[in-house]
C-alpha positions, 0 to 999 in steps of 0.5 A, spaced: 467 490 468 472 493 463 478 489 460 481 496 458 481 503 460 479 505 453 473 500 454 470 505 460 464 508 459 463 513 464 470 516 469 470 519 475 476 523 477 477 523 484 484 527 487 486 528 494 490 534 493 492 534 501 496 529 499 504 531 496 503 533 490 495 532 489 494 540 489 500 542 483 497 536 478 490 537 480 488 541 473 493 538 470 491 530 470 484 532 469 486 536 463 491 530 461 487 525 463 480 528 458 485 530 452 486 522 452 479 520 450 477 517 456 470 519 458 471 524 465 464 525 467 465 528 473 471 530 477 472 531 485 477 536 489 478 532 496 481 537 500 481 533 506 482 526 508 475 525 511 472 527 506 474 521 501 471 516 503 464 519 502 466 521 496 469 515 493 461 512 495 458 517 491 462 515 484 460 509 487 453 510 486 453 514 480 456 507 476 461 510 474 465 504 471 472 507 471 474 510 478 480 515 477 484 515 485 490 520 485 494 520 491 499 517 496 498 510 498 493 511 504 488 515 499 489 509 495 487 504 500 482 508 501 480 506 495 481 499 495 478 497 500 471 501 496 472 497 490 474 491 492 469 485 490 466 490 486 466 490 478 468 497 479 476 499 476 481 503 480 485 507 475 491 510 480 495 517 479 501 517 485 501 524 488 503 522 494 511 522 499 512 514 497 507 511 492 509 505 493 502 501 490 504 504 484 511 503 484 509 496 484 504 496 478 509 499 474 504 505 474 510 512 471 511 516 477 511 522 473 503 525 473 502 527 466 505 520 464 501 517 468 496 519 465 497 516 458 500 510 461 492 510 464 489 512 458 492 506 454 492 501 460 489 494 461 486 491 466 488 486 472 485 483 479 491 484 484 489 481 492 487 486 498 490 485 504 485 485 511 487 488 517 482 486 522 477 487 515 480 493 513 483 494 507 492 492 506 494 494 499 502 495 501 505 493 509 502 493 515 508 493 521 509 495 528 515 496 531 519 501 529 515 503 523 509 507 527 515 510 530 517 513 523 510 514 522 509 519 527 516 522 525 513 523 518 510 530 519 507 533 512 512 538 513 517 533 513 514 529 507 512 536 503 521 538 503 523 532 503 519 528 499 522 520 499 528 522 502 523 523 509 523 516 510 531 515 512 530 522 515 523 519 520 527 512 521 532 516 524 529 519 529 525 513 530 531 509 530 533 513 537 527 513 541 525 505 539 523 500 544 523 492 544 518 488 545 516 481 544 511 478 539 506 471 538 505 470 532 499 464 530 496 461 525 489 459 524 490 455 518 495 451 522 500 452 515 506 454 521 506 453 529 506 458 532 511 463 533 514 466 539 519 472 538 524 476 544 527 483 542 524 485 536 525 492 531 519 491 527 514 486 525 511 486 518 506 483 513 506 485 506 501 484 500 504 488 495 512 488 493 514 495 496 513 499 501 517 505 505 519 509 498 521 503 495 524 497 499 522 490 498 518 486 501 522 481 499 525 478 494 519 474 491 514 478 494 508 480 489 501 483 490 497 477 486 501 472 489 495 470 493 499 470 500 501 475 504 509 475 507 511 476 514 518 479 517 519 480 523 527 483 525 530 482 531 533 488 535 540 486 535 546 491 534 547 498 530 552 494 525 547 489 523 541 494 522 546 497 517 547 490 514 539 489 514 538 497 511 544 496 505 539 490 503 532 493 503 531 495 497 531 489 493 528 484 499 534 480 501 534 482 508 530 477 509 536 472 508 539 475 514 540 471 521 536 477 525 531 476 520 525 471 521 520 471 514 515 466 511 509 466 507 501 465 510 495 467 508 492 468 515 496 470 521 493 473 528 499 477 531 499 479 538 505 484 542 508 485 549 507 490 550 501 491 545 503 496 539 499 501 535 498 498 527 500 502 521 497 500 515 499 504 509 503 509 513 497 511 518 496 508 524 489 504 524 489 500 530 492 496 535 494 488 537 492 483 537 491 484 530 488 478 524 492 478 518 489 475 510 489 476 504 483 476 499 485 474 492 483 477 486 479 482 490 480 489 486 480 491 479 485 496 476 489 498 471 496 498 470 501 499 463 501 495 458 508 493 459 507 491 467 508 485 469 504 486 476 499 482 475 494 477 470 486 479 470 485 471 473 478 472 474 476 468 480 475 472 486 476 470 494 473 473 500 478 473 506 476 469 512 
C-alpha cells in the first residue's frame, strides 16, 4: 500500500463520463493527471453506469496500486465498496451533481486542481458503510429523500447542477406521505425505537450529503460510527426552521428531530420504503445498517483533516 500518491507504481484511470461533468473533463484530467508525473498506465471511458463495475475488477486485477474513480458519488461508491479491504488506493475526481465524498475529504471541486492536489496527495483509511453488505460512503435514507431521487432527473441535475437538489425536494416535498418506522439495535447500545409520522429517516457514514449539508455537527467519515436522523413530519414553519439549519448539521438539535450514534442499526417502515444509498435507489426496508472501520484507502490533500491513516481495519458484522 502507497502512503503517497507520488509512491503509486502503476495508475489506472477510470472516469464515468455519464456523469455531470465526466464527459467535458475526461481528456482533461488525464491529460493533467500524466503532466503531474503519476505513473497512468491505462485510462478507461465508462460511458454507461453498468459497465463500471466490470471495469473497475479489471484494473483491480491488472495490480495497479493507484486506482483513479472520476465521478458523482454513486460511481464513487461503486468504487468503494471494490476496494475496501484491499491494499488498493481510490484516488477521487468529483465530476458529478453534488460530490459530497469529496466535499468531505476536502477533495477541490475544481477538476484540473483536483488533480494536482491528487498528485501530491497522502494517503488515509476512512469507514465504508454497509447496507444489507452494500457499500455506504455518504447517506443512506428513506422517506422524503427517495422522493428527491426520483425528482433528480439527469436533465434536471445537467441544467442546475447543485441548485437541483432544493428543486427536487420541492417537488417531493408536495407528494410526501408519512410513515412510521422501528428502529433496533443488535449491539443493545439503544432500546429499540418507535416513530410515528416521519419526513425522512437518515444514517450517515461520511460529513455531507444532498450538495453539502451536514449530517451532523460532529459527523465525520473515520469516526468508526454511523449517525442516525429521523425527522418528524410536524408542520411547513418547522420544516423551514430544520431546512435554514442543514448546512452546518444543527438541525438535529431541533425538537422534531431524534439523532444518535450506532454502529449498527436494523431499520424496518410501515408501510415499507424504498432505500437510497448515495443518491440511487438500491433497496427496500427492513434494512441492517454498520459500519466497517478503516475499510478503504484513499487519497486526499495534504491539508485535510478528514481523516489519519490509522492502519487497523474492521469488517462489519
Amino acid at each position: 500500500m502507497v502512503r503517497e500518491a507520488a509512491e503509486a507504481r502503476r495508475v489506472a484511470v477510470v472516469v464515468n463520463t455519464g456523469s455531470r461533468r465526466g464527459a467535458e473533463h475526461y481528456g482533461p484530467v488525464v491529460r493533467r493527471l500524466a503532466r503531474t508525473g503519476l505513473p497512468v498506465v491505462t485510462t478507461h471511458a465508462v460511458t454507461d453506469g453498468a459497465e463500471m463495475e466490470p471495469t473497475l475488477r479489471q484494473v483491480i486485477d491488472a495490480d495497479h496500486d493507484l486506482i483513479v474513480v472520476g465521478g458523482g458519488d454513486g460511481t464513487l461508491s461503486t468504487a468503494a465498496g471494490l476496494l475496501a479491504g484491499t491494499d488498493r488506493t481510490l484516488g477521487i475526481l468529483p465530476l458529478g451533481t453534488a460530490n459530497d465524498f469529496a466535499r468531505t475529504l476536502h477533495v477541490p471541486a475544481d477538476p484540473v486542481t483536483a488533480c494536482h492536489a491528487l498528485a501530491s496527495g497522502r494517503v488515509v483509511d476512512v469507514d465504508v458503510g454497509r447496507v444489507d453488505g452494500e457499500p455506504l460512503l455518504n447517506v443512506a435514507s428513506v422517506g422524503l429523500a427517495v422522493g428527491v431521487t426520483e425528482a433528480l432527473t439527469a436533465r434536471l441535475k445537467k441544467f442546475l447542477g447543485p441548485l437541483a437538489y432544493p428543486v427536487a425536494t420541492a417537488r417531493a416535498y408536495r407528494q410526501h406521505r408519512p410513515f412510521r418506522a422501528r428502529l433496533e439495535f443488535p449491539d443493545g447500545d439503544h432500546d429499540p425505537v418507535d416513530l410515528d409520522d416521519l419526513l425522512q429517516v437518515t444514517v450517515g457514514n461520511g460529513r455531507y450529503y444532498g450538495g453539502g449539508n451536514a449530517i451532523s455537527p460532529t459527523a465525520g467519515i473515520d469516526d468508526h460510527e454511523l449517525d442516525l436522523v429521523a425527522i418528524v413530519r410536524g408542520s411547513l414553519p418547522e420544516h423551514v426552521t430544520i431546512a435554514r439549519r442543514l448546512r452546518d448539521g444543527t438541525f438535529v438539535r431541533h425538537d422534531n428531530v431524534h439523532y444518535l450514534t450506532t454502529r449498527r442499526v436494523r431499520l424496518s417502515t410501515d408501510p415499507p420504503s424504498d432505500v437510497t444509498v448515495d443518491g440511487e435507489i438500491a433497496g427496500t426496508t427492513p434494512t441492517l445498517f454498520t459500519i466497517e472501520r478503516n475499510a478503504l484507502h484513499v487519497v486526499v490533500p495534504t491539508g485535510s483533516t478528514a481523516a489519519t491513516l490509522d492502519g487497523a481495519r474492521a469488517r462489519a458484522d
